[in-house]
mmCIF file as gemmi writes it, N, C-alpha and C atoms, coordinates in Angstrom:
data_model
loop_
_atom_site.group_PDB
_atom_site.id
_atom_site.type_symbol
_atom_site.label_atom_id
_atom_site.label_alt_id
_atom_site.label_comp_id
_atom_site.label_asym_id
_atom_site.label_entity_id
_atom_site.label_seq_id
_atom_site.pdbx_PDB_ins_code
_atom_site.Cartn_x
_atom_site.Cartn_y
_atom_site.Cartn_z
_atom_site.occupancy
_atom_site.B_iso_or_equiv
_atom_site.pdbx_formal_charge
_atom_site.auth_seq_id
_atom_site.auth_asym_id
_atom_site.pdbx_PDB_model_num
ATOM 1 N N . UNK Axp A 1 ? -10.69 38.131 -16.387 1 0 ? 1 A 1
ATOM 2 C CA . UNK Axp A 1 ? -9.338 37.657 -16.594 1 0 ? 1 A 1
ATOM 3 C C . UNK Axp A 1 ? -9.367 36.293 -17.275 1 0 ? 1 A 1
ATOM 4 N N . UNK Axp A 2 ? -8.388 36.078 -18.374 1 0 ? 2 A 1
ATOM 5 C CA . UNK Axp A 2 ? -8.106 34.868 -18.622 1 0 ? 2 A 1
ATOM 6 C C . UNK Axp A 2 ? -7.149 34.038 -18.058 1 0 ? 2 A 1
ATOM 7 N N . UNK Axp A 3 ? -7.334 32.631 -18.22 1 0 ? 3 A 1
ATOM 8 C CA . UNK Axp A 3 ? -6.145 32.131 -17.605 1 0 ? 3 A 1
ATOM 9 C C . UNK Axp A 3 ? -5.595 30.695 -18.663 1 0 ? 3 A 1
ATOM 10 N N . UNK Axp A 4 ? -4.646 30.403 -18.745 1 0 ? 4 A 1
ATOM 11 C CA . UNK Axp A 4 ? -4.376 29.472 -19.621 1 0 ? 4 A 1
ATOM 12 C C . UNK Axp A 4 ? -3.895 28.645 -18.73 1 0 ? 4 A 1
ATOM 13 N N . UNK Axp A 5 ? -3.447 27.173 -19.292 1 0 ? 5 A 1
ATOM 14 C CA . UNK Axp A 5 ? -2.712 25.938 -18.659 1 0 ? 5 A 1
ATOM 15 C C . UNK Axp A 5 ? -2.094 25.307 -19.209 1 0 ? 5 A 1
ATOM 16 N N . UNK Axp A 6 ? -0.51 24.498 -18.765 1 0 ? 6 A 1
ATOM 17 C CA . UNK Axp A 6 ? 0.364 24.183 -19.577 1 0 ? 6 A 1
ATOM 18 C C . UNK Axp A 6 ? 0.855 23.342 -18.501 1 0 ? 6 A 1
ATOM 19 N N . UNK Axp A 7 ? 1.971 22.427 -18.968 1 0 ? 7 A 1
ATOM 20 C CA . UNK Axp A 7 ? 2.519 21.15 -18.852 1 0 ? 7 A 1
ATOM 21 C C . UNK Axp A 7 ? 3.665 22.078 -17.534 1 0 ? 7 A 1
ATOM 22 N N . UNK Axp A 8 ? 3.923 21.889 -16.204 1 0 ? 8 A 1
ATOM 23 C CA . UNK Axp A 8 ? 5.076 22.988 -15.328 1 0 ? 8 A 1
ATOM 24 C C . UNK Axp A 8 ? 5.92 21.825 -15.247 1 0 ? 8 A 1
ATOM 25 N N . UNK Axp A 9 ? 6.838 21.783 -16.054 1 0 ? 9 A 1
ATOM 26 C CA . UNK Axp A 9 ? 7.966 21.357 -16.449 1 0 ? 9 A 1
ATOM 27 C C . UNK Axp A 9 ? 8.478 21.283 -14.951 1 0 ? 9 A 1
ATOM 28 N N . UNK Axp A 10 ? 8.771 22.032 -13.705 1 0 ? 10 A 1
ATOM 29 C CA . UNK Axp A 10 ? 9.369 22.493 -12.503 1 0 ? 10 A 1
ATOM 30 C C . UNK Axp A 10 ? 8.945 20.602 -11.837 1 0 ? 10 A 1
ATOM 31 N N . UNK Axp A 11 ? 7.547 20.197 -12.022 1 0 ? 11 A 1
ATOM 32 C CA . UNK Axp A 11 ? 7.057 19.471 -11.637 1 0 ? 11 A 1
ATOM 33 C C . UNK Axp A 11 ? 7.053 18.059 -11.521 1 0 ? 11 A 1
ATOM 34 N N . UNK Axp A 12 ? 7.967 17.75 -13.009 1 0 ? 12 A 1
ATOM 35 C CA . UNK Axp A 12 ? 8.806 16.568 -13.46 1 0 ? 12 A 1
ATOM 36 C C . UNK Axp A 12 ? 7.302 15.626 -13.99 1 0 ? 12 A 1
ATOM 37 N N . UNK Axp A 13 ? 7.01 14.712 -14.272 1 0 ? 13 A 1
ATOM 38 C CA . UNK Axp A 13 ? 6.319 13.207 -14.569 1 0 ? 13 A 1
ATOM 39 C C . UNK Axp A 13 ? 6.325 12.679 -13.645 1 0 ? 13 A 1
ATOM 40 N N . UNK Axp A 14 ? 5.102 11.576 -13.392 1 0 ? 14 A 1
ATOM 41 C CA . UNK Axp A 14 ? 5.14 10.81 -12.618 1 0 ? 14 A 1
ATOM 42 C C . UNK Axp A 14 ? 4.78 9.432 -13.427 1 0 ? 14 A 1
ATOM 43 N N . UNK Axp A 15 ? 5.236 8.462 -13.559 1 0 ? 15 A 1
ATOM 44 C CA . UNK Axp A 15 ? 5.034 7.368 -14.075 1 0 ? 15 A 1
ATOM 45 C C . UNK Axp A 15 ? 4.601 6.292 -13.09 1 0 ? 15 A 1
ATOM 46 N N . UNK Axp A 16 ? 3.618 5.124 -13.63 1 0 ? 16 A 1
ATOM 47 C CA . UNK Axp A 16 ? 3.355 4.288 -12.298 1 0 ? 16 A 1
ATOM 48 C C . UNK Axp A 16 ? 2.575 3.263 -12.812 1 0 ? 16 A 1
ATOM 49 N N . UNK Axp A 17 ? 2.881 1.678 -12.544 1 0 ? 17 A 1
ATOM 50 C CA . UNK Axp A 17 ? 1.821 0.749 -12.86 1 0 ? 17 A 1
ATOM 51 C C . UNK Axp A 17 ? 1.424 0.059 -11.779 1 0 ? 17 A 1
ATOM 52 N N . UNK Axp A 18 ? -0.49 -0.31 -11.638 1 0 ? 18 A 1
ATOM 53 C CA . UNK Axp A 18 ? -0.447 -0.293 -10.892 1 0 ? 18 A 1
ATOM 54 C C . UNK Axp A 18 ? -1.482 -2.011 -10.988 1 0 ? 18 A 1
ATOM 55 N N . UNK Axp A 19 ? -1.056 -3.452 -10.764 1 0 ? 19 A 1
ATOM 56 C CA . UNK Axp A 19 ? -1.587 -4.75 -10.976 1 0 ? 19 A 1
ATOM 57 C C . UNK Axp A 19 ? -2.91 -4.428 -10.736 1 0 ? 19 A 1
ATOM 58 N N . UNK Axp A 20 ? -3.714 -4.841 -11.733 1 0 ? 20 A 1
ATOM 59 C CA . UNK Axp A 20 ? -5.379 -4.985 -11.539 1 0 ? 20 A 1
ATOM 60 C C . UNK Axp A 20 ? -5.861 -6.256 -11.455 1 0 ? 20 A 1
ATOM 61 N N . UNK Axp A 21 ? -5.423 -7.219 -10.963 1 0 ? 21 A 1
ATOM 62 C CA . UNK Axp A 21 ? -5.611 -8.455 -10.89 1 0 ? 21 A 1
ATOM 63 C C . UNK Axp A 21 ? -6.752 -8.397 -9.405 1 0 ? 21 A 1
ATOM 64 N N . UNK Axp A 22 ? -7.977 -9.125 -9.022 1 0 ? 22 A 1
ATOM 65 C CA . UNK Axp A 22 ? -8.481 -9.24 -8.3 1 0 ? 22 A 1
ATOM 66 C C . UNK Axp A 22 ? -7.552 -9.601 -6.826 1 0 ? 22 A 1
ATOM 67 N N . UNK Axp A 23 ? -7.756 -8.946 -6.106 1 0 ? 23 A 1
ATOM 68 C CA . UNK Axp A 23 ? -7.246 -9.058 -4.688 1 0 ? 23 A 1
ATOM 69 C C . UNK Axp A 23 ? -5.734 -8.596 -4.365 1 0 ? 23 A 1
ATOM 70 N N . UNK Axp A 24 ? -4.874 -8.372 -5.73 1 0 ? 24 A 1
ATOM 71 C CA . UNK Axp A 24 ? -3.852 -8.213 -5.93 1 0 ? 24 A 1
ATOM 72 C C . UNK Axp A 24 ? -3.047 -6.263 -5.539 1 0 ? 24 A 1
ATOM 73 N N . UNK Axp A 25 ? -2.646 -5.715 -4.764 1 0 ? 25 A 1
ATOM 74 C CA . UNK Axp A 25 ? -3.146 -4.5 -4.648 1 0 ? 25 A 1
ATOM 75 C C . UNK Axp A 25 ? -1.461 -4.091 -4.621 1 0 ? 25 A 1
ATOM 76 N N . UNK Axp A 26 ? -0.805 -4.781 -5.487 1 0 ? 26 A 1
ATOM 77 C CA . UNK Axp A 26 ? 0.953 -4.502 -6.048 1 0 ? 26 A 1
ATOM 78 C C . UNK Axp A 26 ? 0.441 -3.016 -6.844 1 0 ? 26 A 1
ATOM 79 N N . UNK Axp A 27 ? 1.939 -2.097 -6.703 1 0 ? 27 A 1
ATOM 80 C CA . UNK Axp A 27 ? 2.156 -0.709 -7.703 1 0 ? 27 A 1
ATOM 81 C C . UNK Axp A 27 ? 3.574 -1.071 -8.208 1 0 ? 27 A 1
ATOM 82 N N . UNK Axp A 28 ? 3.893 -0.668 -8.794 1 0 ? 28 A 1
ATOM 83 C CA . UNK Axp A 28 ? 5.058 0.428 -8.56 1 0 ? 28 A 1
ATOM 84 C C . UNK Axp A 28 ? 5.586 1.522 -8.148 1 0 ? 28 A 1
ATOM 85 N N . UNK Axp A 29 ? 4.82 2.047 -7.452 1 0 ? 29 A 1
ATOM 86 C CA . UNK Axp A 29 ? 5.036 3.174 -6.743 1 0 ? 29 A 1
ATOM 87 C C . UNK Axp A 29 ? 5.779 4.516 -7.973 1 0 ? 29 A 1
ATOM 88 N N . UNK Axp A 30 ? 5.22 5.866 -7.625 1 0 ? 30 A 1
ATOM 89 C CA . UNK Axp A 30 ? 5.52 6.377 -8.497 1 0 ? 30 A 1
ATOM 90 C C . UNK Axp A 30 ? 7.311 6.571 -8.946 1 0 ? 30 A 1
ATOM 91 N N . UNK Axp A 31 ? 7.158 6.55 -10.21 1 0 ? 31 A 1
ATOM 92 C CA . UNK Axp A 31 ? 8.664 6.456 -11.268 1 0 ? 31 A 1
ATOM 93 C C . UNK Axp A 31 ? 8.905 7.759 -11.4 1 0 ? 31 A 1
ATOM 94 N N . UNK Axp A 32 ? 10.275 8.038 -11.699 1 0 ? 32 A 1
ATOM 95 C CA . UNK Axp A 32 ? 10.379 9.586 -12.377 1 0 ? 32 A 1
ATOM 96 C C . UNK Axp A 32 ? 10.682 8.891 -14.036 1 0 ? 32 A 1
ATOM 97 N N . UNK Axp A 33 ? 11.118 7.585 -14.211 1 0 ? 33 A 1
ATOM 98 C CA . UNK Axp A 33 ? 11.244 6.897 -15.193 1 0 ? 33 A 1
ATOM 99 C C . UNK Axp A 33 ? 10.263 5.938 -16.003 1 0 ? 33 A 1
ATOM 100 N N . UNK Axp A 34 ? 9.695 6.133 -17.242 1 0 ? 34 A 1
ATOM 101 C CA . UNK Axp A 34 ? 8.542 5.362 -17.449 1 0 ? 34 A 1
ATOM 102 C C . UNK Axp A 34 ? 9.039 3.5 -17.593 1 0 ? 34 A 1
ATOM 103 N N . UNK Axp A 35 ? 10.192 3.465 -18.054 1 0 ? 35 A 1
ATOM 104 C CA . UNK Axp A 35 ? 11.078 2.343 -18.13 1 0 ? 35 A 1
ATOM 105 C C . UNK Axp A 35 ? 10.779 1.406 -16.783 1 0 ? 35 A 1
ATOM 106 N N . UNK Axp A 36 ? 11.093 2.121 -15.587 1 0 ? 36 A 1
ATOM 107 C CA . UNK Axp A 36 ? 10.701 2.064 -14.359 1 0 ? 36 A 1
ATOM 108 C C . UNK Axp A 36 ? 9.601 1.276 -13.798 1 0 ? 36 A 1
ATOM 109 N N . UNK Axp A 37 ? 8.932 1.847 -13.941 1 0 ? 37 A 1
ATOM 110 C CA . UNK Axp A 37 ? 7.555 1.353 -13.746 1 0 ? 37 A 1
ATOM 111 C C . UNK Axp A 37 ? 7.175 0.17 -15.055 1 0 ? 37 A 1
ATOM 112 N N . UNK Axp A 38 ? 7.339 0.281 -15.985 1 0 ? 38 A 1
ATOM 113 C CA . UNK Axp A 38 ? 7.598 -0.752 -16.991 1 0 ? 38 A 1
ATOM 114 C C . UNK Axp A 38 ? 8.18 -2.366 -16.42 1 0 ? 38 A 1
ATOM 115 N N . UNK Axp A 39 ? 9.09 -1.616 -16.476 1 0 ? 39 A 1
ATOM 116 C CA . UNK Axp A 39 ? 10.008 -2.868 -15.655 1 0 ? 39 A 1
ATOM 117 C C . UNK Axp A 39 ? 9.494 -3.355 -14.508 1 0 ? 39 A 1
ATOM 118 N N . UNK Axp A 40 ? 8.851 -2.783 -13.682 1 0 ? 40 A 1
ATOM 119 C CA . UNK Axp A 40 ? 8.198 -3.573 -12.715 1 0 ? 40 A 1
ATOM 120 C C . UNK Axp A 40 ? 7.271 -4.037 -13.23 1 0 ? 40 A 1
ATOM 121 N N . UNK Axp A 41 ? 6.079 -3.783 -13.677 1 0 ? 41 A 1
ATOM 122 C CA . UNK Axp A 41 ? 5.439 -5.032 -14.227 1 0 ? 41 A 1
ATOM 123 C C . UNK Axp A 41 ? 5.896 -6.493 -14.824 1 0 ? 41 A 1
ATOM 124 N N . UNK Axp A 42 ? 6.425 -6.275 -15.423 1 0 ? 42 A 1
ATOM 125 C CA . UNK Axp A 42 ? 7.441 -7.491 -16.17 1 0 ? 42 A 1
ATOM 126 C C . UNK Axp A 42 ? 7.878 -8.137 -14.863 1 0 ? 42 A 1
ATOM 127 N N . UNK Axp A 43 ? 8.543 -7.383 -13.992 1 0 ? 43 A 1
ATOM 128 C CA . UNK Axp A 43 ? 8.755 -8.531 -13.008 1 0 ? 43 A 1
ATOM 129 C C . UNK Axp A 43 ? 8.23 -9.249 -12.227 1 0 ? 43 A 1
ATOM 130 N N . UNK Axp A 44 ? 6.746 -8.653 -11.643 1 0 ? 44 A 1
ATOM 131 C CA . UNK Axp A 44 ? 5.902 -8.816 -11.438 1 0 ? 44 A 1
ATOM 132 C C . UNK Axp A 44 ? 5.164 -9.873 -11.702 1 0 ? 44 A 1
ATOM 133 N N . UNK Axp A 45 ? 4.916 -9.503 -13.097 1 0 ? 45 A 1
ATOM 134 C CA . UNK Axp A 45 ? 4.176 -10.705 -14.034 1 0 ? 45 A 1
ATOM 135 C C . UNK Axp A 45 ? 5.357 -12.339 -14.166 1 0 ? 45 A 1
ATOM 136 N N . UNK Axp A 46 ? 6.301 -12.2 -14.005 1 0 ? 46 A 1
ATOM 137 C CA . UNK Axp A 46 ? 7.332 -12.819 -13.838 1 0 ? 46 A 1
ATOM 138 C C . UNK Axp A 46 ? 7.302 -14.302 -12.247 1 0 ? 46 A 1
ATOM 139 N N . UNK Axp A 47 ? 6.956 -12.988 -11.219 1 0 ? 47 A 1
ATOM 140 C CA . UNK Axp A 47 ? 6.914 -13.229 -9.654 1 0 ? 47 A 1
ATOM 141 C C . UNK Axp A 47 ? 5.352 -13.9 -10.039 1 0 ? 47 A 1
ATOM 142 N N . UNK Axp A 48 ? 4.421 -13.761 -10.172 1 0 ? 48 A 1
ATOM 143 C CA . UNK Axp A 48 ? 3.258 -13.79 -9.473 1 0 ? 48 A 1
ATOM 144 C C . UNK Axp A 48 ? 2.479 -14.545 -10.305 1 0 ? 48 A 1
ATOM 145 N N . UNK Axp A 49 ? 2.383 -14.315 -12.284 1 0 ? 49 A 1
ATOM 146 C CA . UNK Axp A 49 ? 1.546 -14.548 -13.318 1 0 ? 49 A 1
ATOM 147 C C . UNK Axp A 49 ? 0.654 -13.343 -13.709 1 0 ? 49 A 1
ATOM 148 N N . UNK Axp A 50 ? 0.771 -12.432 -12.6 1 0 ? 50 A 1
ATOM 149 C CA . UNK Axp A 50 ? -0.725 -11.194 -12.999 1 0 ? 50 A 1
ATOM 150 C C . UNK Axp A 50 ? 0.041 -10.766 -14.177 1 0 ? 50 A 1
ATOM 151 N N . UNK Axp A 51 ? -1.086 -10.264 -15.01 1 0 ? 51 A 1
ATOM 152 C CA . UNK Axp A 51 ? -0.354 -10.022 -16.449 1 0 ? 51 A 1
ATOM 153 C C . UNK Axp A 51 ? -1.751 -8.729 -16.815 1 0 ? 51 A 1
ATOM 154 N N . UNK Axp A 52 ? -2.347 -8.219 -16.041 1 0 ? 52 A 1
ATOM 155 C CA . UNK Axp A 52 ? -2.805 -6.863 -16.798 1 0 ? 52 A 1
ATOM 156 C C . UNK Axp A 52 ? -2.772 -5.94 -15.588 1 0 ? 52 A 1
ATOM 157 N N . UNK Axp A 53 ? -2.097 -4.494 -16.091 1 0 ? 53 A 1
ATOM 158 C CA . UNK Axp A 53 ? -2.249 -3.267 -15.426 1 0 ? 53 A 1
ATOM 159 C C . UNK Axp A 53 ? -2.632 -2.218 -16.196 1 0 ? 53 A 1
ATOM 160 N N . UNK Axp A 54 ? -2.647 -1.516 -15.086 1 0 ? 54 A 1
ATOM 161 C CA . UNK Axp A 54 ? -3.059 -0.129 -15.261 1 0 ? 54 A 1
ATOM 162 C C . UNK Axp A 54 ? -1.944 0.8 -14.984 1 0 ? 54 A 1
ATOM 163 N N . UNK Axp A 55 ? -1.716 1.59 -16.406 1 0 ? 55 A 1
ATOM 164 C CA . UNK Axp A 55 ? -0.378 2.401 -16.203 1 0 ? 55 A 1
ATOM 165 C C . UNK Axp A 55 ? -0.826 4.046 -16.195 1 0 ? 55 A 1
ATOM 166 N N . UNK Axp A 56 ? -0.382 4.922 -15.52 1 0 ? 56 A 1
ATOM 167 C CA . UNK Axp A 56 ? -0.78 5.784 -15.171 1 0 ? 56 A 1
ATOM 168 C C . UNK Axp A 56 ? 0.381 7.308 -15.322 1 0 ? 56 A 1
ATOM 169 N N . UNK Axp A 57 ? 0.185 8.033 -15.944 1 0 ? 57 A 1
ATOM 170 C CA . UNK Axp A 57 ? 1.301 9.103 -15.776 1 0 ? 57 A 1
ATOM 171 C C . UNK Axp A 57 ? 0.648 10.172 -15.433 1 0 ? 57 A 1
ATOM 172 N N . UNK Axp A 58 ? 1.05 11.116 -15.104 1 0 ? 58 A 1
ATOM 173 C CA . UNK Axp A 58 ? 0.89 12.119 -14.555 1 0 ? 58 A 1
ATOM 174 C C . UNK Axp A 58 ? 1.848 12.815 -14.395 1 0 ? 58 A 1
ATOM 175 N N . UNK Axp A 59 ? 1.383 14.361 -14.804 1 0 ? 59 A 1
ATOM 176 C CA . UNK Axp A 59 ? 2.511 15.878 -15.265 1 0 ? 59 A 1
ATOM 177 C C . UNK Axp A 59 ? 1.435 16.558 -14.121 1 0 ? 59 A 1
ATOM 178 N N . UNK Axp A 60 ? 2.142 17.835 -13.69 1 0 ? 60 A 1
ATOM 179 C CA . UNK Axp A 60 ? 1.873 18.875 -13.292 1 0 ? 60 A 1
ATOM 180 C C . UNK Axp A 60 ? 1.586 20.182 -14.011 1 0 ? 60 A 1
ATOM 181 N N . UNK Axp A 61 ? 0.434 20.4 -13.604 1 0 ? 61 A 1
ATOM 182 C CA . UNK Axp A 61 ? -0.114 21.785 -14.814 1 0 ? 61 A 1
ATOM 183 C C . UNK Axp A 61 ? 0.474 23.366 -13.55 1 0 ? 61 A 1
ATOM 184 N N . UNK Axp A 62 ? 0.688 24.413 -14.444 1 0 ? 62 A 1
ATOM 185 C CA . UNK Axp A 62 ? 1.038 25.582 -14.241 1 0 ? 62 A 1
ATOM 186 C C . UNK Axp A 62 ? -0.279 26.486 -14.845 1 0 ? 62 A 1
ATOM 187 N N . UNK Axp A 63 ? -0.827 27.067 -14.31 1 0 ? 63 A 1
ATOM 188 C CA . UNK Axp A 63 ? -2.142 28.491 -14.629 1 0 ? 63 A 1
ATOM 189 C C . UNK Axp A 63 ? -1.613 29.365 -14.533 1 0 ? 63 A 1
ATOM 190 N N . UNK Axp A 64 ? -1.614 30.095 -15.7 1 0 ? 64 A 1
ATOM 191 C CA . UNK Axp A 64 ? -1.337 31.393 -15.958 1 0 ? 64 A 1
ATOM 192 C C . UNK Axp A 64 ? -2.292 32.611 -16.373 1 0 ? 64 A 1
ATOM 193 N N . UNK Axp A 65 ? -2.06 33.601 -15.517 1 0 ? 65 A 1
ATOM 194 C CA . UNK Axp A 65 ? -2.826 34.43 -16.07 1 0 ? 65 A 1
ATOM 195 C C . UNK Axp A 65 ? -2.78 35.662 -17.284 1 0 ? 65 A 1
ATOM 196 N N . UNK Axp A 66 ? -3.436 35.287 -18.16 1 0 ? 66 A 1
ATOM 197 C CA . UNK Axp A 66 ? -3.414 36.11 -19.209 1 0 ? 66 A 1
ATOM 198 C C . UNK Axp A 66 ? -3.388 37.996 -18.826 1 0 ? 66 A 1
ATOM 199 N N . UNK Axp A 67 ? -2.342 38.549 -19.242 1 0 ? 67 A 1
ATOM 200 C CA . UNK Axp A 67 ? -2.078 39.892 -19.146 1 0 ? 67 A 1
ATOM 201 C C . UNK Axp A 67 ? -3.11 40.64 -19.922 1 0 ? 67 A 1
């Protein structure tokens, strides 16, 4: 059997930044909005000075099996 894999739309995005600053262990917790998580950094960097992250998205895959 084959099986293929694709983006399951059902599953929505997950957007998320997450401060990599030493000792610093701030997210944003996951976004359904990439803006979202955007925006928290900025404020962040705003609040604190940390000024590099790690931004992270994540989709949900669907396997299908080939007929």
């Amino acid at each position: 059997m084959e099986h293929t894999i694709h983006h399951g739309p059902e599953g929505g995005i997950v957007f998320e930044a997450f401060c990599m600053t030493v000792g610093c262990d701030a997210t944003s917790g996951g976004q359904e909005e990439q803006e979202a998580a955007l925006d928290w950094a900025l404020r962040h960097t705003g609040r604190t000075g940390h000024d590099v992250f790690r931004r992270e998205c994540t989709d949900h895959a669907r396997v299908i099996r080939r007929e």
